[in-house]
N, C-alpha and C positions, 0 to 999 in steps of 0.2 A: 611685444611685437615691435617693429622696427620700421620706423616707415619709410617707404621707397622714397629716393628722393631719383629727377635727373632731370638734365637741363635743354632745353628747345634752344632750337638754332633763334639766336637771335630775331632774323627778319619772319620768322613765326611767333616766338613769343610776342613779337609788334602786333602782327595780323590778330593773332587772339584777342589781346589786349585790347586792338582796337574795335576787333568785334562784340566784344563784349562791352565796351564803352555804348557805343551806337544802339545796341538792344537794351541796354540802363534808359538810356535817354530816348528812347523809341516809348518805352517804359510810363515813364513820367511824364511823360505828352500827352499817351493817351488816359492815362489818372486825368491829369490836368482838365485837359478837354471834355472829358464826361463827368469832372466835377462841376464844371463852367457851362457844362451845355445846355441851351435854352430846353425848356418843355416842350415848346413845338417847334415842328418842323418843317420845313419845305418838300417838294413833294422828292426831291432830288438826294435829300439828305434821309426823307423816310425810307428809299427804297434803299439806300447804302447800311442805315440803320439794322434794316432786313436782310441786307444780303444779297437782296434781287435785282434783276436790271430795273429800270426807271418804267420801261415795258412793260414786264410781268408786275410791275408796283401799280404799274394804271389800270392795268386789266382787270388786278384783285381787286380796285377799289370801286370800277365798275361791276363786275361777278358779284363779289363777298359785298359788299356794302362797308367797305372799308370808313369808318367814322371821320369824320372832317368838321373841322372849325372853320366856317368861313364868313368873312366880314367884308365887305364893300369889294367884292368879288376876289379877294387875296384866301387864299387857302392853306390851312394849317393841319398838321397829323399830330396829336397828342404821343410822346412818348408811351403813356398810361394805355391808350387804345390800341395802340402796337403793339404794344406786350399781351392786351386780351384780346386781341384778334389772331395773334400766334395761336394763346395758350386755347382759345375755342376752337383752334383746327388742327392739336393736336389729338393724336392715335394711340 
């Protein structure tokens, strides 16, 4: 079998190229970053963690009893807790 070959207009082959550069390196940032990222969180960082607004992040931890570390009034969200407070209110 023979393989296709054929050639992109130059100022696309760039765009490609460089699109794909930028999603590599979008890539390994975020490897990086959740290899380096602390165990706990901020309340601002839980709710991105989650996916929800900072809003619906306050509400659950008022509603649900969403678990908190807190120390001389500073407040913390365990990674670990966010994952079992997903997995308990899955369906």
């Amino acid at each position: 079998m023979e393989a296709l070959q054929f050639k992109l207009p130059d100022e696309l082959a760039t765009a490609v190229t460089n699109l794909a550069k930028d999603a590599l390196k979008t890539a390994v940032t975020e490897v990086r970053n959740n290899q380096q990222a602390p165990g706990y969180l901020k309340a601002k960082e839980a709710s991105e963690y989650l996916g929800v607004s900072r809003t619906t992040f306050n509400a659950w931890v008022k509603k649900h009893g969403v678990k908190t570390v807190e120390i001389d009034g500073v407040r913390r969200y365990s990674r670990a807790s966010l994952d079992e407070f997903m997995k308990n209110h899955e369906h």
